[in-house]
Structures are given as structure tokens and as C-alpha cells.
N, C-alpha and C positions, 0 to 999 in steps of 0.2 A: 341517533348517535352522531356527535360533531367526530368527523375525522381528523381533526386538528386538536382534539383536547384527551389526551393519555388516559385523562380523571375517567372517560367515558367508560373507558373497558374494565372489566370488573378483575379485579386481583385475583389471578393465577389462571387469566381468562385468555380470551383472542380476541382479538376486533371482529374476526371472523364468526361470527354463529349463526343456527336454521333459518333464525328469521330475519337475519340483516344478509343483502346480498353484497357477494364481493366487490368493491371496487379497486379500479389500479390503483387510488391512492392511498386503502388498507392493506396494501401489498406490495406496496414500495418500501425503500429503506427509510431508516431511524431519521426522526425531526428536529430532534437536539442534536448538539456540537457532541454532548458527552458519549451519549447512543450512535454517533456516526463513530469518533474518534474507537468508541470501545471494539468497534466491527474490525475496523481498518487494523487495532493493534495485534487482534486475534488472527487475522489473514498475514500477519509482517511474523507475528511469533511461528506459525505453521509452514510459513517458506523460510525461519529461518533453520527450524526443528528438521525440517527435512533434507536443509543442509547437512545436519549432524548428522543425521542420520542414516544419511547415503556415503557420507566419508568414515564413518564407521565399519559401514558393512565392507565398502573399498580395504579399510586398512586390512580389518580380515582376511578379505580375501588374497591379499598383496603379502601377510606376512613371510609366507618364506621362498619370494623371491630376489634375487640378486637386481639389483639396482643398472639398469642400463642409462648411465650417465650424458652418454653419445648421441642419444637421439636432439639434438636441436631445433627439427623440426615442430616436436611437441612444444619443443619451449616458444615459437616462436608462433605456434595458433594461440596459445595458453596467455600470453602476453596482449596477442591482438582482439583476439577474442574478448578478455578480460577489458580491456582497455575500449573496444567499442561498448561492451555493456555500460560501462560507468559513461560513455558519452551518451549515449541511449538512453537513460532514465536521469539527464538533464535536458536532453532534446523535446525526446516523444512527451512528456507531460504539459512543454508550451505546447504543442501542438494540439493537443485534445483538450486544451483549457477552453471552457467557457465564459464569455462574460454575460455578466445579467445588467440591462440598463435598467435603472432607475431612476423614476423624477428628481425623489430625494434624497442622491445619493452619499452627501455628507451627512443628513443625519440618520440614514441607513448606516454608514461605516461608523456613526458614531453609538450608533445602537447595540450593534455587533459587539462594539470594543469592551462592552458593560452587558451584555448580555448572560444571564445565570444559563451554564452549560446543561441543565438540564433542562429548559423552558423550550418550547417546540417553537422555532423559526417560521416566520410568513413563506405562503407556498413560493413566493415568486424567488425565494432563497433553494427553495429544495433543490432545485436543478445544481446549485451551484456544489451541494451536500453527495450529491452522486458522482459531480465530476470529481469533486474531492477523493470519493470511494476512488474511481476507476483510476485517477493518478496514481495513489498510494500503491492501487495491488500492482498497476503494471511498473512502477520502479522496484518494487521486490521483486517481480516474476524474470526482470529484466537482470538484477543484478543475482537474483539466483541463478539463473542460469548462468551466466559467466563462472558463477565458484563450484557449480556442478560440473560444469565442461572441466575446469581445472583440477575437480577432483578426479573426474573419469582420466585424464591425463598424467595427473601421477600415479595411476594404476597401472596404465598403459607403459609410462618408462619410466617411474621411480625420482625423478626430479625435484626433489623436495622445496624448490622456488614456486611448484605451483598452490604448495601449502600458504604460501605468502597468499595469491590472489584468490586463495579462499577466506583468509581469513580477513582481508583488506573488505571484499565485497560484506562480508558479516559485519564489520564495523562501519561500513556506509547506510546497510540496511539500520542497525541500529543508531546512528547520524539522525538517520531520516526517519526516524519512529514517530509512526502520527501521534501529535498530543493536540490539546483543547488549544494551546495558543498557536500553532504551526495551524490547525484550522481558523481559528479569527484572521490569522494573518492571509489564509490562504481568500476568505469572503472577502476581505477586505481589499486587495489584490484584484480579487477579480468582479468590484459593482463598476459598472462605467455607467456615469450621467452619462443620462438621454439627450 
């Protein structure tokens, strides 16, 4: 069995069977743009689901309290808080970007550009297909937490402005929703000629 060719595996099967032993690279993530982007969207939907989810339970819990207007200091973590996460998941993702050098790096980036999102990527690409994963979830994990703290914060003293940097952070996480061209853009970004 080629580990690079999907046709291998038999439909509704696993790469994984008795008689083929496992390797790291039948256990690694998805080889196509469309099988990375599809992971990445389902991890961005489930942080933002659990946004709702926990400002729901919040509001419940909060309905029949009186509103302490007074506390400033809530506003004033809420604010910064919020404010470092959105710098945060523009920082930390140069940070953990990798580049891939390649001999042929324009007609790599021009391959990329034309590439059918389902056709599995040369291995020397995959690396760059995971660093893509780990950006993706840590600018949602990063900017969920900011609307989570905000939520926990209007529960705490009723301030309805930190409904604002919940819902500001929802709209960046959706901003920032991986799709197929935000990934070409993203290989294409990161080949540096050798």
C-alpha cells in the first residue's frame, strides 16, 4: 500500500489493517488542502459552539441578578484581556510558522496555485499542512479564551460591554475561518527557495 495515494484504502476502510503495520505517516493529518482545511473548520466551529454555549449557561445563571454597574475593574481586565488575545493570535502564529525550502520554489508556489484541493500534496509540503492545523486552532483557542473570560466577567458584574468583546472575538474567529484559499495563501507564504 502507497501511503500517499487515498485510491489505496478501500472505501469505508482505514489505512490502518492486521496485516499492514502502522506507520507515523498513516497516522498523521489529512494530505489534501480540502481534508486539512475540513479538520481546521470543525475545530474553529467547536470553539466557537462552546462559546455559545458557556454564555448561555452564564446568562441562566445570571438571570435574576441586579446588575453591578460599579465594578470597573471587571471592565478594565475584560478590555485588556480581550485586547491581548486579538494581539496574540496575530503574534504567536508568525512565531510557530514554518518555512519549507525548496529547490523549485516558484514552480512549487505555482503548482500550489492550481492544485485540485483534493489531490494529496508532496510529503515535503505536509509539514507545512500541520503547521497550518496548529496556527488555525491556536488563533481560535486564543481568541476563545478572551470571549470566554468576557463572558465569565459579565456574570461576575453585569456589564453588558463585555457582550461587545464576546461577540467582536466571534466575528474574528469567523474573519479567520480556514478555507482552501487562506490555505494556498498560507503554502505559498511559507516555501522559501533554498
Amino acid at each position: 500500500m502507497n501511503p500517499d495515494r487515498s485510491s489505496d484504502i478501500p472505501s469505508g476502510g482505514s489505512p490502518i489493517t492486521n496485516d499492514s503495520p502502522a506507520t507515523a505517516d498513516s497516522l498523521s493529518l489529512p494530505k489534501s488542502l480540502r481534508a486539512t482545511v475540513r479538520g481546521n473548520q470543525l475545530i474553529r466551529g467547536v470553539l466557537i459552539q462552546g462559546i455559545v454555549v458557556i454564555a448561555a449557561i452564564f446568562v441562566f445563571l445570571r438571570k435574576d441578578q441586579v446588575d453591578n454597574a460599579s465594578l470597573n475593574m471587571l471592565f478594565m481586565i475584560g478590555i485588556a484581556t480581550w485586547l491581548g488575545t486579538v494581539i496574540a493570535s496575530w503574534v504567536v502564529p508568525s512565531v510557530i510558522a514554518q518555512k519549507v525550502s525548496h529547490a523549485a520554489s516558484e514552480e512549487l508556489v505555482e503548482a500550489i496555485s492550481h492544485v485540485d484541493p483534493n489531490e494529496n500534496l508532496p510529503r515535503e509540503l505536509r509539514t507545512l499542512l500541520r503547521s497550518f492545523t496548529t496556527e488555525s486552532v491556536v488563533v481560535g483557542a486564543v481568541l476563545e479564551a478572551g470571549a470566554m473570560l468576557n463572558a465569565l466577567l459579565w456574570l461576575l458584574g453585569g456589564s453588558m460591554i463585555h457582550w461587545g468583546f464576546v461577540l467582536a472575538s466571534i466575528g474574528l474567529m469567523l474573519i479567520r475561518f480556514p478555507t482552501v484559499e487562506k490555505l494556498r495563501a498560507y503554502l505559498i507564504r511559507n516555501i522559501a527557495p533554498l
